[in-house]
N, C-alpha and C positions, 0 to 999 in steps of 0.2 A: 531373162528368157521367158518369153509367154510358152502356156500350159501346153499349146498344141505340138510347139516346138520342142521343149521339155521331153512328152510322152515319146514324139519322133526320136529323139536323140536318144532317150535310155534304150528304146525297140533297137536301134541299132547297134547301140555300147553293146548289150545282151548275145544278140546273131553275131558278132565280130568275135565275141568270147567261146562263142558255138554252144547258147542256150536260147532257149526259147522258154519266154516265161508269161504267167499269166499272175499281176500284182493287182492289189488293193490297199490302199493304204486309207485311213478313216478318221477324221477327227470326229470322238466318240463324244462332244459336247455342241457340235453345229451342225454333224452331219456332213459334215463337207466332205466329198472323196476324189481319191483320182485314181485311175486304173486303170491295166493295159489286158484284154482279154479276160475282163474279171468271171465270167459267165463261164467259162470253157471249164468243161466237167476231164477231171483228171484221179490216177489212183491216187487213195490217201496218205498209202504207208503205213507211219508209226503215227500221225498225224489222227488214227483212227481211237488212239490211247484217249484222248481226250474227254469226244464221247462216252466211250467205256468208263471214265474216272465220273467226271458228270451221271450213268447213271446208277453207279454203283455207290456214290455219295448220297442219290436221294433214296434207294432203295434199305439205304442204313437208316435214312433220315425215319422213314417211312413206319420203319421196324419189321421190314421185310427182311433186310439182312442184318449181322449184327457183325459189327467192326474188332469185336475182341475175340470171334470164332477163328480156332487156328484149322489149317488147309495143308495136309501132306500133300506136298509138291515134288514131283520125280525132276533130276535135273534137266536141264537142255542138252546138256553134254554137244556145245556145237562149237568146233573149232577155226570154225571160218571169221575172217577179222568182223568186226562189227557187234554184232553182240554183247549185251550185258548182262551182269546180276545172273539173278538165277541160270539163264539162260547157258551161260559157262559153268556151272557148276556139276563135278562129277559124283556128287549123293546127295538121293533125296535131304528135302528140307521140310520143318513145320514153322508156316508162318501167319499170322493171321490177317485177315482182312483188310485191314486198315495200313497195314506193310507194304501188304501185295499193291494196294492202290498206290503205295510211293512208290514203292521198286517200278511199278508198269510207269508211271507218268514222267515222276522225277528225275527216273535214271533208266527210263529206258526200255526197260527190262519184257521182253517179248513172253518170255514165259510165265513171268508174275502177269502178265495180260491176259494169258491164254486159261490159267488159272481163275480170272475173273471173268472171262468168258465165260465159262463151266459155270457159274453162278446164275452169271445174268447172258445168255446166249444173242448173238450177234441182233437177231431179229426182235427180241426185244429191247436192245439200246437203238436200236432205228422206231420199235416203235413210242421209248420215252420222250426221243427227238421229236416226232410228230403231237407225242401229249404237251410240248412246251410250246409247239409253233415255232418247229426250229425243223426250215425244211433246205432242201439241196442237197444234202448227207446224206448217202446211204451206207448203212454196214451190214456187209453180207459175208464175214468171214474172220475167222480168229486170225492168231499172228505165225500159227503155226506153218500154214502156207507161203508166208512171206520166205520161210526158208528153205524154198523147195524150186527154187528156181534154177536158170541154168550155169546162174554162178557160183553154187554150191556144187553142183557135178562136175563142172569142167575142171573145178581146184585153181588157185591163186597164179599159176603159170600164166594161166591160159582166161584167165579174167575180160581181156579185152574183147575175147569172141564172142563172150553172154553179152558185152555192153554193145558190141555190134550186132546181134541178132534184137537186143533191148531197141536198139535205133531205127533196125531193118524190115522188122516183122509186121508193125502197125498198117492198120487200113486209113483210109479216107473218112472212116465212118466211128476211128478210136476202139477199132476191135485191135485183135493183137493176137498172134501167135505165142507168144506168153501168156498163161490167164493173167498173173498179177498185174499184168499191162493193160489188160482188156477189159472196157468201163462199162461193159455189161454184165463180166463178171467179180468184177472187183468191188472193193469199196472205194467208196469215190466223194469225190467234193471239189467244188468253184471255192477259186478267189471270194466271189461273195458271199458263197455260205459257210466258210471259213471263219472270215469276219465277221457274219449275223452272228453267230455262236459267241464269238469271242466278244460285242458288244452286250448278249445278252448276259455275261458272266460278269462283265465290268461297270453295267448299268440296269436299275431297277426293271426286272423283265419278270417271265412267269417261273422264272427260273429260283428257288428259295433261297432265300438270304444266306444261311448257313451254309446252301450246298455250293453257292456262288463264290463264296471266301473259301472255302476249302480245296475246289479246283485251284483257283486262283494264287493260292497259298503253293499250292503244289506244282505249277508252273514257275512261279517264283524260285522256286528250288530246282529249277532243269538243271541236271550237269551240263547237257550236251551244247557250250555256249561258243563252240570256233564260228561261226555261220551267219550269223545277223546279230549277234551280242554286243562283239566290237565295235559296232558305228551304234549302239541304240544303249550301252551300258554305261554309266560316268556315275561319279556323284552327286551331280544334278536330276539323278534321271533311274527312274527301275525300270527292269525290262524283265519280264515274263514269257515264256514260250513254250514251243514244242517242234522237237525237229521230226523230219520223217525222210528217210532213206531208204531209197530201194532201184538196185540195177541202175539204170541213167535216171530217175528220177532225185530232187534237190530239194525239200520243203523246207516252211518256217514257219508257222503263223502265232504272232505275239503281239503283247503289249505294250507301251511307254509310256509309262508318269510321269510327267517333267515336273521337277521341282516346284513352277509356276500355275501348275493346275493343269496345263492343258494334257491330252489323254489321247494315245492314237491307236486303234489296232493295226496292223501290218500284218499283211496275208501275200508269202512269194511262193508260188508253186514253178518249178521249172524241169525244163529236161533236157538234159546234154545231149546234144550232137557228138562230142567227142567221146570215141571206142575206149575208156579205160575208167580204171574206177580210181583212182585217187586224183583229186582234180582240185587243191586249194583254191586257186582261183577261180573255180566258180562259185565257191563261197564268197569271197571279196567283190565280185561283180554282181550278186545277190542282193547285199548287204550294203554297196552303193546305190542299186536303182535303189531299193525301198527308200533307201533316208535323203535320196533326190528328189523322191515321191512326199517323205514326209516334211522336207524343210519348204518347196514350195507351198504345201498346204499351209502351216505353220508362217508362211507371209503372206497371206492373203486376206 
């Protein structure tokens, strides 16, 4: 199948599944890429951890922060499904620094984020982004907002009517009657700047050596691996990531070292058309475009 046909055929697997997605997939040693709406600016989610891990790793590096300082943490106390780590927990906690940066990236954890916010505040990880020459990202908000939406009010009954207002609310122009939906006030990021990030962390960029293996390291450790794992995880192959979920929104953006050298980042942002939130198969139809994206690159 040539490329053009290729891209046709996933755009429509994707709309039959009832997502709309915007992919990039990159061989991170040619440059070669292919993508479907890679430009189109979308909220980030949990997807936002990343940046936060990155500059909370250099601001350690730096000796601005120091990674063995502990951090009384009040819990989340949030009972709605989704959530990790601290975030569920019903009494405070002292954790340090360097914890916090796993709990938030490795496993999740909203509140060990929101915690590192407090540190290092939204507008300053948008502007270490801008000190590396790592643009498209903006973060303009902790994780605490993420759970303020209208699918923590309505309660788990009634789930499907937040992810219909999630589907029903947006403009023409990517505003949204939700804020968390709304790319003016959300934190936001492309397919492609998704992938800038994740090349500059996987290849010699202005990004420091140390801080680059220790994101790195700590993506390598995601739990959250139902999504894009199973078609990019084997023993020929590591796969690095970070998922990001929210209301109808579906992310991924990772890595894969194939045994034989070669090296891809993979950036899938999507949004469900379908009213409901437990939806396994738009993980598996995720997780097939990208590696339809990546096995054509990988023959060419």
């Amino acid at each position: 199948m040539n490329t053009e046909a290729l891209l046709s055929d996933i755009r429509r697997e994707l709309l039959d599944g009832g997502l709309r997605g915007c992919l990039l997939v990159r061989d991170l040693h040619t440059g070669e890429e292919l993508g479907i709406e890679p430009d189109t600016q979308l909220p980030a989610a949990s997807l936002v951890k990343i940046p936060l891990a990155l500059a909370t790793a250099e601001r350690i590096r730096r000796g601005e922060l120091d990674g063995a300082t502990v951090i009384d943490v009040q819990p989340g106390r949030i009972t709605t499904p989704g959530p990790t780590g601290l975030s569920r927990f019903r009494h405070p906690a002292r954790v340090a620094v360097d914890d916090l940066l796993y709990l938030s990236t490795s496993v999740s954890d909203g509140t060990a984020a929101d915690a590192l916010f407090g540190l290092t505040p939204p507008a300053r990880v948008s502007g270490l982004l801008q000190e590396l020459g790592l643009t498209g990202i903006t973060v303009r908000h902790g994780m605490r907002e993420l759970t303020e939406t209208p699918a923590e009010r309505l309660g788990a009954d009634q789930a499907h009517l937040a992810h219909a207002l999630a589907i029903e609310a947006g403009t023409s122009g990517r505003g949204h009657r939700v804020p968390q939906l709304d790319t003016t006030r959300a934190s936001t990021g492309s397919a492609r700047a998704w992938t800038g990030l994740l090349q500059a962390l996987w290849t010699p960029s202005a990004i420091h050596p140390d801080v680059a293996a220790r994101v790195r390291d700590l993506m390598g450790h995601h739990l959250l691996r139902q999504r894009l794992a199973p078609d990019f995880q084997s023993d020929a192959t590591r796969w690095a990531s970070k998922t990001g979920t929210l209301l109808n929104l579906r992310h991924e953006i990772g890595v894969v070292e194939h045994a034989d050298g070669q090296t891809f980042a993979v950036a899938v942002l999507t949004e469900s058309l379908v009213p409901a939130s437990s939806q396994p198969g738009a993980d598996i139809l995720m997780a097939r475009a990208a590696r339809r994206l990546r096995d054509h690159l990988r023959q060419l």
